[in-house]
C-alpha positions in Angstrom: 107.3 88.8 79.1 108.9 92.1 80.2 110.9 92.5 83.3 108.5 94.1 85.4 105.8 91.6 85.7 106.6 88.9 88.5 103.6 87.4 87.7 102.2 86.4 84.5 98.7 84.7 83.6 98.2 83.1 80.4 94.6 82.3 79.0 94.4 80.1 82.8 91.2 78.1 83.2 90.1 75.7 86.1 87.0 73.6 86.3 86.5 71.0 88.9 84.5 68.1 88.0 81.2 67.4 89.8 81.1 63.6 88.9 83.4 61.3 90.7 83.1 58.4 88.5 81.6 57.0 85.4 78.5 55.8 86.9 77.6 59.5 88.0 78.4 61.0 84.4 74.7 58.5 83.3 72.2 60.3 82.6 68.5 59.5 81.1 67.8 61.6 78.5 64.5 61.3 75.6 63.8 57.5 76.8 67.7 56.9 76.0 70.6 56.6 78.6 73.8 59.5 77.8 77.2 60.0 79.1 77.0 64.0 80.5 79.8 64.8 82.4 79.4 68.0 84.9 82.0 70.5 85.3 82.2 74.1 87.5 83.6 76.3 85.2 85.5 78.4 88.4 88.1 80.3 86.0 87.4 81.0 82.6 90.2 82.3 80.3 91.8 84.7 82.5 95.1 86.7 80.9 96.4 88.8 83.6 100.3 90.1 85.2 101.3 91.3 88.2 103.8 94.0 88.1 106.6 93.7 90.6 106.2 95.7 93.8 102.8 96.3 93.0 99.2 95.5 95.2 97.2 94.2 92.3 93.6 93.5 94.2 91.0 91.3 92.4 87.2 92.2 93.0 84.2 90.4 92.6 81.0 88.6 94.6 81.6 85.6 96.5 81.7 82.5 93.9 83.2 84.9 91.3 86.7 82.5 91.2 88.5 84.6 92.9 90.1 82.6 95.9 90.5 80.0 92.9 92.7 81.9 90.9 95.3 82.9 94.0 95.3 79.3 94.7 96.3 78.4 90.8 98.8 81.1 91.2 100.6 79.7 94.5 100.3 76.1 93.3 97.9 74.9 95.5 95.7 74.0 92.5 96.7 72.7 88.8 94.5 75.0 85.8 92.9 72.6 83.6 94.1 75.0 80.6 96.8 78.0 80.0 100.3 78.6 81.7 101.4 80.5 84.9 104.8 82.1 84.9 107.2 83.2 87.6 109.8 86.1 86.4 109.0 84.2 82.9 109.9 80.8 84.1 106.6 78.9 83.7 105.5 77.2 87.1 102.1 75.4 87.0 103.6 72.8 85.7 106.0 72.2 88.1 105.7 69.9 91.6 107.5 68.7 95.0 111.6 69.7 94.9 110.8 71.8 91.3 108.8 74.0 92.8 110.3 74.8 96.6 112.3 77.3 95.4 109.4 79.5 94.3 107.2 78.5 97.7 110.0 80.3 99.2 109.5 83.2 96.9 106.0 83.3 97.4 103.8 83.0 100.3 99.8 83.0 101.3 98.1 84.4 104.1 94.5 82.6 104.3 91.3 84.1 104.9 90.6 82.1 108.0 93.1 83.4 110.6 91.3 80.7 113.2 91.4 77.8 110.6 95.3 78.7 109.0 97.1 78.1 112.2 97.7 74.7 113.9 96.2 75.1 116.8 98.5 72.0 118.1 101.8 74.1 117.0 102.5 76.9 119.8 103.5 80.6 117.8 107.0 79.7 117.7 106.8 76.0 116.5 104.3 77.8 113.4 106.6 80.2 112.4 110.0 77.9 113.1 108.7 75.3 110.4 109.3 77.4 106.9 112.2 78.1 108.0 113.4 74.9 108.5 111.9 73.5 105.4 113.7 76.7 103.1 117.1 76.5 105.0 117.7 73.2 106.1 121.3 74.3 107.2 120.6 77.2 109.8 121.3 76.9 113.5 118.7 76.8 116.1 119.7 79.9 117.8 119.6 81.8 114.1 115.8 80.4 113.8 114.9 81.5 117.1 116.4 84.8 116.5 114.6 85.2 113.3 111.1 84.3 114.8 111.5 87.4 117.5 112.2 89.7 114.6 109.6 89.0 112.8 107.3 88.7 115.8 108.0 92.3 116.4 107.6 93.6 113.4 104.1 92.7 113.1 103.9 94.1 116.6 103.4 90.7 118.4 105.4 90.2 121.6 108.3 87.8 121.4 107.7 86.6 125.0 104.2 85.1 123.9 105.9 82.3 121.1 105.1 79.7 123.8 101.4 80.0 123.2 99.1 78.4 121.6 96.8 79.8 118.7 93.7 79.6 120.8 95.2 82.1 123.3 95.0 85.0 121.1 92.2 87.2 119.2 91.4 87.5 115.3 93.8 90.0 115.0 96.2 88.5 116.5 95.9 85.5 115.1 96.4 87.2 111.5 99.4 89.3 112.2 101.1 85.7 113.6 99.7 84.5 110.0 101.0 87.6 108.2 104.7 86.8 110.3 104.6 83.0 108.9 104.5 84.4 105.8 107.4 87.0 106.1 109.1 84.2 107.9 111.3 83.2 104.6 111.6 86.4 103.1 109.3 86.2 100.2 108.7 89.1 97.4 105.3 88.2 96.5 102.8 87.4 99.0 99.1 86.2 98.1 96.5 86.9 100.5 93.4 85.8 100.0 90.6 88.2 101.9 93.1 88.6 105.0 91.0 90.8 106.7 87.3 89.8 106.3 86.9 88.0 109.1 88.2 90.4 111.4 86.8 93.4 113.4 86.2 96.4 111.2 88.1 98.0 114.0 91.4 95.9 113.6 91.1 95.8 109.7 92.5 99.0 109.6 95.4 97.8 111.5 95.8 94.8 109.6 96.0 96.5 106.2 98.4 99.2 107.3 100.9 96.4 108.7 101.1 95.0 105.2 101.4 98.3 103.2 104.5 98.8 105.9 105.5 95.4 105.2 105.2 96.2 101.3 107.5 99.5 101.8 110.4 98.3 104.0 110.7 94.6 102.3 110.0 95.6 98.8 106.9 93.0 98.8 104.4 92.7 95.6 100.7 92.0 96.3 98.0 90.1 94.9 95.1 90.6 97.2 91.4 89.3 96.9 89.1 91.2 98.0 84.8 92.2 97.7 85.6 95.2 99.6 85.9 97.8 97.5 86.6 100.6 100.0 89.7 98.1 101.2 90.9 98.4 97.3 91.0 102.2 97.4 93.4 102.1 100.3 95.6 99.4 99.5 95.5 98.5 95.9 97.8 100.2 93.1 95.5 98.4 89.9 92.5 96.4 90.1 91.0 93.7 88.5 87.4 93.1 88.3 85.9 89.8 88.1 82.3 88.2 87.0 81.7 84.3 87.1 85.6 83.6 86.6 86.0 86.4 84.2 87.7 89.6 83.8 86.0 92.0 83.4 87.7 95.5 83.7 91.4 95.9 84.7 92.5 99.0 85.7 94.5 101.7 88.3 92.9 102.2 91.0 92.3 106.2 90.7 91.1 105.5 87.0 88.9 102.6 87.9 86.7 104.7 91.2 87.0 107.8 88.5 85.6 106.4 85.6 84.3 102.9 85.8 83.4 101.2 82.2 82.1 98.1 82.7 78.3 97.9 83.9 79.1 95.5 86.4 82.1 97.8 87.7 79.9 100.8 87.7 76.8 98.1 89.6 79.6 97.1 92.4 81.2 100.8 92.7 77.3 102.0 93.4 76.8 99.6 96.1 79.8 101.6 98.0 78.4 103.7 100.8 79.5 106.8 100.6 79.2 110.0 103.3 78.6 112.6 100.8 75.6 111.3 99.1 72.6 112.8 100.3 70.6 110.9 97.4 72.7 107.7 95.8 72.4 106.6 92.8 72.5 102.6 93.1 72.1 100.6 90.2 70.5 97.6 90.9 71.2 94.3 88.7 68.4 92.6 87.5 68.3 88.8 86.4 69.8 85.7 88.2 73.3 84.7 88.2 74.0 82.1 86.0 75.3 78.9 87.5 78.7 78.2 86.8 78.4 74.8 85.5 76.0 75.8 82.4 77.9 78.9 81.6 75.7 81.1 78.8 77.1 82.0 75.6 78.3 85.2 74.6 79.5 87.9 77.7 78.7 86.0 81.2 76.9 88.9 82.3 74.2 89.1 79.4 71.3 87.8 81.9 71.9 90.8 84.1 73.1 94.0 81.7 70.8 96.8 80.9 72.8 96.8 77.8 72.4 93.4 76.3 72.0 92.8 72.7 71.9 90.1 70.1 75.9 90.2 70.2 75.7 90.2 73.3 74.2 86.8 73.2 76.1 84.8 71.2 80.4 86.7 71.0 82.2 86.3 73.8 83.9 90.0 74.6 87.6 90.5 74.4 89.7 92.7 76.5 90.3 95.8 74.6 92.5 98.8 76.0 90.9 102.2 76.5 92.0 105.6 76.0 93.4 106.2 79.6 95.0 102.5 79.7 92.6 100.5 81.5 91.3 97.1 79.7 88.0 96.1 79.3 86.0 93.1 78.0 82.5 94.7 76.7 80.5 94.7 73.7 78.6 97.8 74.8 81.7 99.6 76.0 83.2 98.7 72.5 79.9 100.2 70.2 79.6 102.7 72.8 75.9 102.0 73.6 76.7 101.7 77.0 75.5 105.6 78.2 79.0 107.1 78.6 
């Protein structure tokens, strides 16, 4: 791995188990009683890296994997197949003391700013504890000191640390999340939809305090997201993903430019935009296949206007295009796909 990527992602699956014991895997089957276990396929053979000081975003529709695959990256879940690595040192492996000194390294900022914070922890006890956990030797007055910086960096008032999470709005609530995070001076930060359930008129806010954060601090990103207009402001590459695959990995200018993937060029269509008097929406046909009977071949067969036999039956494999970005498609790859 070279010395630029912070993050690297090798061939990482995850797939929880639906059965929680032998007696549910029994099943009666042609007058005959089989063992048929039931797993969700969440992640399915993801290769990906992280460059450092980057904002790498990952798209796709809710149930896509996603939030699954930032939690695999920050430890909070095991993948049930492939390796993780952290500046090359492999970490998914790893657990309790073996792995603190990369929790310090890397931090999460949850979806949920009204579910992430203890709301029997005033602001100050919150943002005290990773301190305390990271550098067990610092003074009292140097963790109090700390929490007011940090407090007014992500404009919060130091004189409200005596509060309790109830007392304060969505926003609020996040940039006290975004300040836990910052806390123990991380350089890569996961945050998983930050900013979806908040006002559309404080995302804006939200988002900008993290690219300054990025800038002065040095931070890199990896940001989930479904909003695509978010990824144009924030992202430097994205990665698109279908039922726990990727799909199309690219730069950001390159990927709203020239989308290859149908299912890129299906989400980028579903963007509002000002200037179109008459847009041009594709819309998908087909279900969405369940992820716990995956269909063979490319996962987003059932719903391509370019399915063929191939299609069907080969699973696509990332191949790099002429302007750099990477893409998993049998049509894209025959060029049958109307480009």
């Amino acid at each position: 791995m070279t010395s630029q990527n912070l993050i690297d992602i090798q061939s990482v699956e995850k797939r929880f188990d639906l059965d929680s014991g032998f007696l549910d895997t029994l099943k009666f089957r042609n007058g005959r009683i089989i063992s048929e276990k039931r797993q969700v396929h969440a992640v399915n053979n993801v290769s990906l890296q992280v460059k450092r000081g980057e904002a790498l975003c990952v798209v796709g529709e809710s149930g896509c994997g996603k939030s699954t695959l930032a939690r695999l990256v920050a430890g909070l879940l095991k993948p049930s197949a492939g390796s993780i690595h952290y500046e090359g040192a492999r970490i998914d492996s790893l657990g309790g003391r073996a792995m603190l000194p990369y929790r310090k390294k890397m931090q999460m900022i949850f979806q949920n700013p009204y579910a992430s914070l203890n709301a029997r922890m005033t602001i100050q006890q919150a943002l005290e504890e990773p301190v305390r956990v990271h550098n067990k030797g610092i003074s009292r007055s140097e963790v109090q000191d700390r929490v007011a910086e940090v407090m007014r960096s992500v404009g919060v008032d130091p004189s409200w640390a005596s509060r309790f999470p109830h007392e304060f709005s969505g926003g609020q609530r996040q940039r006290i999340a975004i300040a836990r995070a910052l806390m123990v001076d991380p350089e890569f930060i996961i945050a998983d939809e930050p900013i979806s359930a908040l006002d559309v008129s404080i995302q804006a806010q939200v988002l900008n305090l993290m690219l300054e954060a990025k800038e002065q601090r040095g931070l890199t990103y990896l940001f989930i997201t479904h909003d695509l207009s978010v990824v144009q402001h924030f992202g430097n590459r994205v990665a698109v993903f279908y039922l726990g695959a990727l799909c199309e990995l690219s730069d950001t200018a390159t990927l709203f430019e020239n989308p290859k993937h149908p299912y890129t060029k299906a989400l980028l269509s579903a963007v509002p935009q000002l200037k179109d008097d008459h847009p041009n929406h594709i819309r998908l046909k087909g279900e969405i296949p369940t992820p716990i009977n995956l269909p063979a071949g490319c996962l987003f067969q059932s719903r391509c206007a370019f399915a063929n036999k191939r299609c069907m039956t080969e699973v696509p494999v990332q191949k790099t295009q002429g302007d750099g970005s990477i893409v998993a498609c049998h049509a894209v790859e025959e060029a049958r796909d109307g480009q």
